[in-house]
C-alpha positions as CSV (number, residue, x, y, z in Angstrom):
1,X,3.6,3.0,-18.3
2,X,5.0,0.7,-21.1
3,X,4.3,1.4,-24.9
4,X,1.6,-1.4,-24.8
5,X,-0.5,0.0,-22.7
6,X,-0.4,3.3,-23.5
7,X,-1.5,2.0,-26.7
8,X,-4.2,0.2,-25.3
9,X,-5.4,3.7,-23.8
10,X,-5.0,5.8,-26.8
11,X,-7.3,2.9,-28.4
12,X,-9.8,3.1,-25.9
13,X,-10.2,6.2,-26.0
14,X,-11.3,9.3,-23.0
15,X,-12.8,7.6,-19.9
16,X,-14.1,8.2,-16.2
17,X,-10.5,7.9,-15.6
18,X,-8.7,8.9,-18.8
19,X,-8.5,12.6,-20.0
20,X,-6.8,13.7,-23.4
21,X,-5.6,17.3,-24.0
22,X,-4.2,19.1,-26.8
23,X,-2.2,21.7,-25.3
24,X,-0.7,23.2,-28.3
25,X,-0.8,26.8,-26.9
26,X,0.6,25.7,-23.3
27,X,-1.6,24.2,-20.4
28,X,-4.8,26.1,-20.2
29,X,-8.0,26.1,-18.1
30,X,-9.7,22.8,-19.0
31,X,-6.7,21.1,-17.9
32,X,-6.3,22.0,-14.2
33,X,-10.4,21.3,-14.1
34,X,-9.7,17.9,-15.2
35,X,-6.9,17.6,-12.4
36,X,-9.6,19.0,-10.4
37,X,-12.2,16.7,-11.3
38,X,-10.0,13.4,-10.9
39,X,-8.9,14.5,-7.2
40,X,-12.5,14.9,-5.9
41,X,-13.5,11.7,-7.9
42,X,-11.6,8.6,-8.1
43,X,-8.4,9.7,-9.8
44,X,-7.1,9.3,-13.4
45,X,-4.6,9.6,-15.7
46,X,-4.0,13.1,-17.9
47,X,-2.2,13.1,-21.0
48,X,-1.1,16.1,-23.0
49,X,-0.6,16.7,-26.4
50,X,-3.1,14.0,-27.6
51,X,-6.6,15.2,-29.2
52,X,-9.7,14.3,-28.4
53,X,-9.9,10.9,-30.9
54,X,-6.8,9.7,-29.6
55,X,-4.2,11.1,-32.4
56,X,-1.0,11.9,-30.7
57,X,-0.2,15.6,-32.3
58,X,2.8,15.8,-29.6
59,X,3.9,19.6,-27.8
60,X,6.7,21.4,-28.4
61,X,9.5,19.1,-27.1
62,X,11.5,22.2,-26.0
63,X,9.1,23.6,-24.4
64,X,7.4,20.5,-22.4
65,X,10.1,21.2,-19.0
66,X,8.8,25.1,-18.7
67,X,5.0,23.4,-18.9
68,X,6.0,21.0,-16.4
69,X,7.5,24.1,-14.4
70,X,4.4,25.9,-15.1
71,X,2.0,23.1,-14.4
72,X,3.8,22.9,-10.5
73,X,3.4,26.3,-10.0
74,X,-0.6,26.2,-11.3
75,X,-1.2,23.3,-8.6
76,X,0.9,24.5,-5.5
77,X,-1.0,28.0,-5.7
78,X,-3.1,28.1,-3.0
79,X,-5.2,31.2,-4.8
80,X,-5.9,28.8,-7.8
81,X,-6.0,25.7,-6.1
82,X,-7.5,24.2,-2.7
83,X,-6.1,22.9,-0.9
84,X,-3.6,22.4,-2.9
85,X,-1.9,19.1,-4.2
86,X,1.5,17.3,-5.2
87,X,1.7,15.9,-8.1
88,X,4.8,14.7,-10.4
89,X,3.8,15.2,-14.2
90,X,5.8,12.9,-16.6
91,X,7.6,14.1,-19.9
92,X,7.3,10.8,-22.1
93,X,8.7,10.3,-25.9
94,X,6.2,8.6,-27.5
95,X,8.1,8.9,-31.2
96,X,10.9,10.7,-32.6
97,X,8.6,13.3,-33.5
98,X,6.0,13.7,-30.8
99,X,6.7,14.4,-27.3
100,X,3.3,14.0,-24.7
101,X,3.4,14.8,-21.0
102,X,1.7,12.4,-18.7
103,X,0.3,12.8,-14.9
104,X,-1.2,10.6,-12.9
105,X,-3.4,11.9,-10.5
106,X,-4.8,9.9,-7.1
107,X,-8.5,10.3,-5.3
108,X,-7.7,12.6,-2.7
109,X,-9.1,12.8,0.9
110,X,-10.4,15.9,0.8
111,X,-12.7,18.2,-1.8
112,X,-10.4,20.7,-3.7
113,X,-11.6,23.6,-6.0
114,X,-10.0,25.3,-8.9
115,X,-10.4,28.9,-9.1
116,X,-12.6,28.7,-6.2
117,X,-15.0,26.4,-8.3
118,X,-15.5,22.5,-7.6
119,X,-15.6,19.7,-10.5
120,X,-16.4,16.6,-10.0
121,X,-15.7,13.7,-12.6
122,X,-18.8,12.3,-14.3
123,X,-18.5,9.7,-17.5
124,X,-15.6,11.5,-19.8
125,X,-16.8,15.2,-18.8
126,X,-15.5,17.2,-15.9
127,X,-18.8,19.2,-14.0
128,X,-18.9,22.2,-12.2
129,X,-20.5,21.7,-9.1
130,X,-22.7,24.3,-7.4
131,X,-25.5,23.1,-5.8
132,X,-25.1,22.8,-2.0
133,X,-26.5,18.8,-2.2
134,X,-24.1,18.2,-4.7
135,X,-21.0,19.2,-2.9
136,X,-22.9,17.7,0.3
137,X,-22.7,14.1,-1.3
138,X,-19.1,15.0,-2.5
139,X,-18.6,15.9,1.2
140,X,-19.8,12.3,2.1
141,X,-18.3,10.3,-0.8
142,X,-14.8,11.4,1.0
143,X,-16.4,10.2,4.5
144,X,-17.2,6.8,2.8
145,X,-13.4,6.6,1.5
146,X,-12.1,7.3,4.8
147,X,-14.2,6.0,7.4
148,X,-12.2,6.8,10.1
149,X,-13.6,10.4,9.7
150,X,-17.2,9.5,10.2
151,X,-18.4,11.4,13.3
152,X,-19.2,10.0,17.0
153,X,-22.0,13.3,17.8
154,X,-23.0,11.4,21.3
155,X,-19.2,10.4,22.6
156,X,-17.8,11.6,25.4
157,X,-14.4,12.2,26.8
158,X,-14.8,9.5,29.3
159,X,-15.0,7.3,26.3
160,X,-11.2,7.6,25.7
161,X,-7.9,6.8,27.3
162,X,-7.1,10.3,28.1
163,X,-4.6,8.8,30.4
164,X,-2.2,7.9,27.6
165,X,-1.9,11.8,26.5
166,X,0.6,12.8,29.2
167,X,2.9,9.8,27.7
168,X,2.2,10.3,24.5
169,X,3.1,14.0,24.6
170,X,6.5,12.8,25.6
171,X,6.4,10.4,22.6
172,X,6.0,13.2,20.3
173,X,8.6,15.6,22.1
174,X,11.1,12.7,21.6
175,X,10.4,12.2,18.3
176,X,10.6,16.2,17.4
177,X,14.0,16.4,19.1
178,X,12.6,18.5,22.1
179,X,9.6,20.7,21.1
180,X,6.3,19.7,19.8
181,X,3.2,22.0,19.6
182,X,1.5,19.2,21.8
183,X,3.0,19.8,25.3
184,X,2.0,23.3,25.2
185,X,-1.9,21.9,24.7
186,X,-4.3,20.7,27.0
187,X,-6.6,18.1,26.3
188,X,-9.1,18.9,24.3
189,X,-6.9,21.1,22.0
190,X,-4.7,18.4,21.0
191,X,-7.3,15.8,19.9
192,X,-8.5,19.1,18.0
193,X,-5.4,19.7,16.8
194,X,-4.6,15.7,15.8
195,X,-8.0,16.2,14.0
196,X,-9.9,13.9,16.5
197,X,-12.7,16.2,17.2
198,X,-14.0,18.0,14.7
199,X,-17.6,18.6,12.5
200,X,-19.1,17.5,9.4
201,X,-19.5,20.3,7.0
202,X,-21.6,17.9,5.3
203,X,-24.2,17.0,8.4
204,X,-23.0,19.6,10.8
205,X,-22.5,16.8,13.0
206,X,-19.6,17.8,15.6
207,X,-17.7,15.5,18.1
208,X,-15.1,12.7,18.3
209,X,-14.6,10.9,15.3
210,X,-13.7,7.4,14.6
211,X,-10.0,7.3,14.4
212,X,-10.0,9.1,17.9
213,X,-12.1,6.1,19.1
214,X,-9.9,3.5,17.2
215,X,-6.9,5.4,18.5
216,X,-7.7,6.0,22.3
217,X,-11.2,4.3,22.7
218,X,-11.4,2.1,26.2
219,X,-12.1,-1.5,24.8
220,X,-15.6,-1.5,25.4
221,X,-16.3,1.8,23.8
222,X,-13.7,0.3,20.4
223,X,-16.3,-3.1,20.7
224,X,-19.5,-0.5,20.6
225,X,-18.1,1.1,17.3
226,X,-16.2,-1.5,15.4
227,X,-17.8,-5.0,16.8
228,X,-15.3,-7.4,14.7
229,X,-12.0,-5.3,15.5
230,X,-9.4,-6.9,16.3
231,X,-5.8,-8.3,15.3
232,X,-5.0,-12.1,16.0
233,X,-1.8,-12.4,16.7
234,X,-0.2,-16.2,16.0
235,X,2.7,-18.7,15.9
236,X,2.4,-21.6,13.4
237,X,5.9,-23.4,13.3
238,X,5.4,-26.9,14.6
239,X,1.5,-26.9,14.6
240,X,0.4,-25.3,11.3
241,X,-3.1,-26.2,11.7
242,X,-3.6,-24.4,15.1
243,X,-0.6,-22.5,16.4
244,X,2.2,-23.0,18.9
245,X,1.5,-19.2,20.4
246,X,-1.5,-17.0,20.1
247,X,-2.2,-13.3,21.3
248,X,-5.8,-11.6,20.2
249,X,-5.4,-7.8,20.5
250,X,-8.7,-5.8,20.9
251,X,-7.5,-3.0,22.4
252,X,-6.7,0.6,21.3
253,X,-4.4,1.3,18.6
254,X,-1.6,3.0,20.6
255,X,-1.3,-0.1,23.5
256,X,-2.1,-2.5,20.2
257,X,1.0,-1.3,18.5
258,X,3.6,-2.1,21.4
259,X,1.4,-5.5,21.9
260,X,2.1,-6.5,18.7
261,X,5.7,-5.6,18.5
262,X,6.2,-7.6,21.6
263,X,4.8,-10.4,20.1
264,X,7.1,-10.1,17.5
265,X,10.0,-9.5,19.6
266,X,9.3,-12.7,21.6
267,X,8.7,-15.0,18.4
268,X,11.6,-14.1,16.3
269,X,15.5,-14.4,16.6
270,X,17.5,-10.8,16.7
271,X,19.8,-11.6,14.3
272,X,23.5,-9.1,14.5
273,X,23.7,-6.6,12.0
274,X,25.8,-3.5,11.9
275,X,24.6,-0.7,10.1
276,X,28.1,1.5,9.5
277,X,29.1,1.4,12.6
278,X,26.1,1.0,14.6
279,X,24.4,-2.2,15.4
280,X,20.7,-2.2,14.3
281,X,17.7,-4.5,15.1
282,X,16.8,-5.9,12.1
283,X,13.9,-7.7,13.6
284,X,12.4,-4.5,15.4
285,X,12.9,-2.7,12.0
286,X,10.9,-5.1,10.5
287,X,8.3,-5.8,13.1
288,X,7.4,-2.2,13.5
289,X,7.0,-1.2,9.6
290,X,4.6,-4.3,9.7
291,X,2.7,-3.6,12.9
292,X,2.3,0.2,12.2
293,X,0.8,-0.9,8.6
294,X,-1.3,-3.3,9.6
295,X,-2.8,-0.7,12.5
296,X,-3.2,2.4,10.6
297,X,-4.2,1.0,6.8
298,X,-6.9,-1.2,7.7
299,X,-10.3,-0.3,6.5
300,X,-12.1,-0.8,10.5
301,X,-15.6,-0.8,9.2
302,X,-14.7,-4.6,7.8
303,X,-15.9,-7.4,9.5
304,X,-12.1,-9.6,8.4
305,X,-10.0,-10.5,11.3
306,X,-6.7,-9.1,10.6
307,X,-3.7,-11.6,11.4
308,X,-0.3,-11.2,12.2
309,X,1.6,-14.9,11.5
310,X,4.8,-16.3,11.9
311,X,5.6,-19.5,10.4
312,X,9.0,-21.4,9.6
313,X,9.7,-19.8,6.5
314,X,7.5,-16.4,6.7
315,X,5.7,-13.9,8.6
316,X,2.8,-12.1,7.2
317,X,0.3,-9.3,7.9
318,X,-2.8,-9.1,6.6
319,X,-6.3,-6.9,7.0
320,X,-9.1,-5.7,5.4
321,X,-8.6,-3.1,3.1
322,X,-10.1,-0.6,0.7
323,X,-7.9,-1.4,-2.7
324,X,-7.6,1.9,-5.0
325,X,-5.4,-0.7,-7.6
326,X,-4.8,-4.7,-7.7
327,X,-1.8,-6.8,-7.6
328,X,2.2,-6.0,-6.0
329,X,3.4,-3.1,-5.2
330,X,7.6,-2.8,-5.2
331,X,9.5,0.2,-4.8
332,X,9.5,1.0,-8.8
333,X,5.7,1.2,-9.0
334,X,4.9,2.5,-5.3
335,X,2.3,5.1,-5.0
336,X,1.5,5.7,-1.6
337,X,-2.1,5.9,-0.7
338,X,-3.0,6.6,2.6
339,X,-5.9,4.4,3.9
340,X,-6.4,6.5,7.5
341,X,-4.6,10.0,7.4
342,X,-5.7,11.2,10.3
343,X,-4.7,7.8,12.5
344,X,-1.3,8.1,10.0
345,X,-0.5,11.5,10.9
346,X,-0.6,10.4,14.7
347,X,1.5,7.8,14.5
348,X,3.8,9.8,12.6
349,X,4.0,12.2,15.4
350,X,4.6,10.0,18.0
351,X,7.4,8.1,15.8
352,X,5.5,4.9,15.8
353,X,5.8,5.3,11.7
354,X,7.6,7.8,9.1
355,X,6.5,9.4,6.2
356,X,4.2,7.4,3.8
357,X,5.9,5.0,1.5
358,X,9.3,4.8,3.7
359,X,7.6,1.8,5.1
360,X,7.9,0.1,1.6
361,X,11.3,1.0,1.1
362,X,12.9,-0.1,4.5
363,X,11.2,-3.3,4.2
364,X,12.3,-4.4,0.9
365,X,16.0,-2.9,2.4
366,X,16.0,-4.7,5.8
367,X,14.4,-7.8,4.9
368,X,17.3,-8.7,2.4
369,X,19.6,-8.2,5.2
370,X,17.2,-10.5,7.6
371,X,16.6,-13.4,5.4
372,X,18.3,-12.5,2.1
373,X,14.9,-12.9,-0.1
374,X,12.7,-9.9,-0.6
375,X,9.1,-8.9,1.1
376,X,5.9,-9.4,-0.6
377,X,3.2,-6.4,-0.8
378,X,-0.1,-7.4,-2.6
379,X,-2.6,-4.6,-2.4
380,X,-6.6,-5.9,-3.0
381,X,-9.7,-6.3,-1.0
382,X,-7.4,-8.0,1.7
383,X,-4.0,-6.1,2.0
384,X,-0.9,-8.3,2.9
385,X,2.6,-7.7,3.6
386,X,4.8,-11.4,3.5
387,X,8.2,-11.2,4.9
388,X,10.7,-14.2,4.2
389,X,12.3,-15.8,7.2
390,X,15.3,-18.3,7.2
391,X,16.6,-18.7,10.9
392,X,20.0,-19.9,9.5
393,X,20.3,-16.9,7.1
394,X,22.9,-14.2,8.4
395,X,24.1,-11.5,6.6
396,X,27.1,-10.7,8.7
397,X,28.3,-14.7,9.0
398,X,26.8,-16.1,6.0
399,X,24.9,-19.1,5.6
400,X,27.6,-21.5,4.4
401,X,29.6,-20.9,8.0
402,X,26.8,-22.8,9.6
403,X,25.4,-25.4,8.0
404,X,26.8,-27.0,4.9
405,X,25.1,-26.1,1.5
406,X,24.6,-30.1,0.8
407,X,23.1,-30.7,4.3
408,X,20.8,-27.7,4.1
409,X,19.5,-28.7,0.5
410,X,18.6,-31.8,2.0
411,X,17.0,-30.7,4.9
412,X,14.8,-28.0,3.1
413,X,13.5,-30.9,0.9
414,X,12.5,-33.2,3.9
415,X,11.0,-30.7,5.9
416,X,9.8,-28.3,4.0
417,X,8.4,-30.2,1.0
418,X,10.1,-27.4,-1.0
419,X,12.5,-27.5,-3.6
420,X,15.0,-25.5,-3.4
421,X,15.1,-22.0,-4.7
422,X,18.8,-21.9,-5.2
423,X,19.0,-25.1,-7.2
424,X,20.4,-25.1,-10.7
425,X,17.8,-27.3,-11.8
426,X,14.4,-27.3,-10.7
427,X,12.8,-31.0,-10.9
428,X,9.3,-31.1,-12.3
429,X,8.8,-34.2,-11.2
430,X,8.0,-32.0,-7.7
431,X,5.4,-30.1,-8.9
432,X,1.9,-30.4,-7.8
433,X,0.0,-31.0,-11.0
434,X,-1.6,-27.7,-11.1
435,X,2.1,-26.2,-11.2
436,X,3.0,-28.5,-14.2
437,X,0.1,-27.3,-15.9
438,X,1.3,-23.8,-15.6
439,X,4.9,-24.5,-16.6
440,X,3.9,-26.5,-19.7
441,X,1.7,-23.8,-20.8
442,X,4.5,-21.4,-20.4
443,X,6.5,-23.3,-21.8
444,X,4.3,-23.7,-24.6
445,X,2.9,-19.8,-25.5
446,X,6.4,-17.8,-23.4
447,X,4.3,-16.2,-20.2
448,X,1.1,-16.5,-18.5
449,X,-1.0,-13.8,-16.6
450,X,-3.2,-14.1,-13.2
451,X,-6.2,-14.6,-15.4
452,X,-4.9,-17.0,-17.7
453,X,-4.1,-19.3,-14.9
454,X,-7.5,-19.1,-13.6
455,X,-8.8,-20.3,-16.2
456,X,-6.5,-23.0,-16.8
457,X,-6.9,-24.2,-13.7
458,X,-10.4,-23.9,-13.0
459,X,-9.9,-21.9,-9.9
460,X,-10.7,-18.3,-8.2
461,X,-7.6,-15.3,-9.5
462,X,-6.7,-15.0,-6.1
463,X,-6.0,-18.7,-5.7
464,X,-4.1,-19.0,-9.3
465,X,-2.2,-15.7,-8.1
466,X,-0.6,-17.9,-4.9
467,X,0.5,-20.9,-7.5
468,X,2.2,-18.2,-9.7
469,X,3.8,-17.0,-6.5
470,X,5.0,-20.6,-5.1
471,X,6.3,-21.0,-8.2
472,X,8.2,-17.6,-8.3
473,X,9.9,-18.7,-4.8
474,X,11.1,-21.7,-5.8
475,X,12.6,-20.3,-9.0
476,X,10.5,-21.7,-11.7
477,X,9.1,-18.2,-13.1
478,X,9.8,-14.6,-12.4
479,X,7.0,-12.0,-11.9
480,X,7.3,-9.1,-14.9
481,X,5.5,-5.5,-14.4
482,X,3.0,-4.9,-12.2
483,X,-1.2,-4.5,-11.3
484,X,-3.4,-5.6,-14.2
485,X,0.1,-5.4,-16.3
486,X,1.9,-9.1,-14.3
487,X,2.9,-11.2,-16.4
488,X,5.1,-15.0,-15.4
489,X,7.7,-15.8,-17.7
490,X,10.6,-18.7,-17.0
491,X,13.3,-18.3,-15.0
492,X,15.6,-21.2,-15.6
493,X,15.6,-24.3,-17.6
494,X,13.8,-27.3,-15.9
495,X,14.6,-30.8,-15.6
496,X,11.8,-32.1,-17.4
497,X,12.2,-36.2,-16.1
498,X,9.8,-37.8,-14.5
499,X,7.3,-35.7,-16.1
């Protein structure tokens, strides 16, 4: 959090979302009911040694790292708190003389209680909660975040693929190195155990949930639950406006994974890389942290088509999604979030994915190898992944080996209609005139945000967040902080003829 907008906070003042505490005789009570209240809410931000009005009084600086310590301790107790919860507070110098502690904290998936005692977050206040509607709703408000808990009372075990368990018991062995709890399980005790069957506190209701339809469902059952599901699967290389391949998935998520990644296999070149000493698929690297995101982080109830397209210059995922923040994620400001535990946790056991947020990290890693330009992650109400693609791109040979650096500058501009992101000058005379717009107002005030653009150029965020984004890859502007926070400043001084 930069200094800005930590003084935008302090001027705002305490919020749904924003929670000041004194603190100046060490973390007490109140405080671990506010962390309480934000985790069965929708999250917020705590900050420590800051009164109620706003005035920073500081704590001890000496003694901030033993708070911290302490703080840990409080929240990883499972006596005090339940269940219990991670959480990484921040020690932040907000002067030479005042010292504050920070923590974020997320919505969680499930209801936790301080002290055996629920809060729940309401206006600037944190509530106890006793009455058995109350933590009912609260019950239902976590259902509602993740919908891939919401109970099935009336299906049946006919309704699933229980043929795939015998294989995907081996999957999991594999993946353990040898022993997994789930070849010692019969049927029913593993989807019990992979929390696939289970009951509502909240209604009572008891049977197979959603994500155990989503995850071993026969198609016509999946169709019965979640009408619009499905992921279309397309190559747009030569014909743009309709596709040179297509693929529409509908089936369940375990036979939709190794669909996918076959489409992917099929569609892109494996380019030779040697990782040490051993030679790695960057394309399946990539295709699978893709696939496996697009699969378990999509909000099902959503009647968007997800899409998985590969075009000259980029593939892309993209699918519906419920947004806890806006704008791009990169590995400095990743917070991961998971959309579907339960269908995460599966895959994670049958090494179709890895922990949550490694997905983030080996794509911004692999993809520099794979096309030298960094991956795209925009979380909002649709959440897409764009990975770069340039077929003559090699890490190990090097670009310059194959084609000449004059002959590919040339053919990127005639093909492409691109100019080139390498070039030391970028001609403006190129630009679409919504682009010159933004650069002369750049040029003219030093940066421009999302929202500025929009209403410079008359048109819908989203839309004016793409432009920003063109111009970023072709090396006009580079992107600065992140969320609500972006801001576009210039990158390199432009040829201004032909203006």
């Amino acid at each position: 959090m930069d200094r800005k907008e930590f003084e935008s906070i302090l001027t705002i003042g305490e919020t749904v979302a924003v929670e000041f505490k004194r603190c100046g005789n060490g973390i007490e009570n109140d405080t671990y009911e506010t962390v309480c209240s934000f985790l069965n809410s929708f999250g917020g931000d705590l900050f420590m040694g800051i009164l109620d009005d706003g005035t920073v009084v500081g704590v001890p600086e000496q003694a901030a790292p033993d708070m911290v310590k302490n703080f840990i301790k409080v929240i990883s107790n499972p006596m005090l708190f339940s269940p219990t919860i991670y959480l990484v507070p921040e020690i932040v110098k907000y002067d030479t003389k005042h010292t504050i502690i920070h923590v974020h904290i997320p919505p969680s998936a499930e209801v936790h209680s301080y002290k055996k005692v629920i809060y729940d977050r309401v206006d600037d206040a944190d509530v106890k909660v006793t009455a058995t509607g109350a933590i009912a709703q609260m019950y239902i408000r976590k259902q509602n975040i993740f919908t891939e808990r919401k109970i099935y009372p009336y299906a049946k075990p006919e309704d699933l693929r229980l043929d795939l368990l015998p294989q995907i018991r081996i999957m999991a062995q594999n993946h353990a190195g040898g022993q997994h709890p789930w070849t010692l399980m019969n049927d029913q005790e593993l989807l019990k155990s992979a929390g696939l069957y289970g009951r509502d506190i909240a209604t009572g209701e008891e049977g197979y949930n959603l994500a155990a339809l989503m995850l071993l469902g026969k198609d016509d059952v999946i169709l019965n639950v979640a009408p619009t599901y499905v992921t279309d699967a397309l190559v747009r290389k030569v014909n743009v406006d309709r596709y040179d391949d297509r693929e529409i998935v509908k089936t369940n998520l375990i036979e939709s994974y190794n669909q996918l990644l076959e489409f992917g296999r099929k569609n892109l070149p494996d380019k030779f890389f040697l990782e040490g000493v051993v030679n790695k698929s960057l394309r399946n690297t990539i295709v699978r942290e893709m696939v496996s995101n697009t699969l378990m982080h999509r909000e099902f109830t959503s009647s968007y088509t997800a899409k998985f397209v590969i075009e000259k210059d980029r593939m892309y995922v993209e699918n519906a999604n419920r947004a806890s923040k806006e704008g791009f994620i990169t590995v400095d400001n990743l917070e991961p979030n998971p959309k579907n535990p339960i269908i995460a946790a599966f895959f994670r056991n049958i090494g179709y994915a890895d922990q949550l947020g490694s997905g983030v990290r080996k794509l911004f890693k692999y993809s520099k190898y794979y096309s030298g330009k960094d991956p795209e992650f925009i979380e909002d109400d649709v959440f897409r992944i764009i990975v770069p693609l340039d077929d003559e791109y090699s890490f190990d040979y090097g670009t310059e080996n194959s084609v000449s650096s004059e002959n590919k500058a040339d053919r990127n501009i005639k093909n492409a209609d691109k100019i080139p992101i390498n070039a030391d000058k970028v001609p403006i005379s190129n630009l679409s005139a919504q682009q010159k717009k933004i650069w002369q107002f750049v040029e003219d005030e030093g940066n421009i945000t999302s929202r500025q653009a929009e209403i410079l150029l008359e048109v819908k965020q989203r839309r004016a967040r793409t432009i920003l984004g063109e111009m970023v890859d072709i090396g006009l502007l580079e992107r600065h902080g992140a969320y609500k926070n972006t801001t576009y400043v210039m990158r390199q001084k432009a040829e201004k003829d032909n203006r």
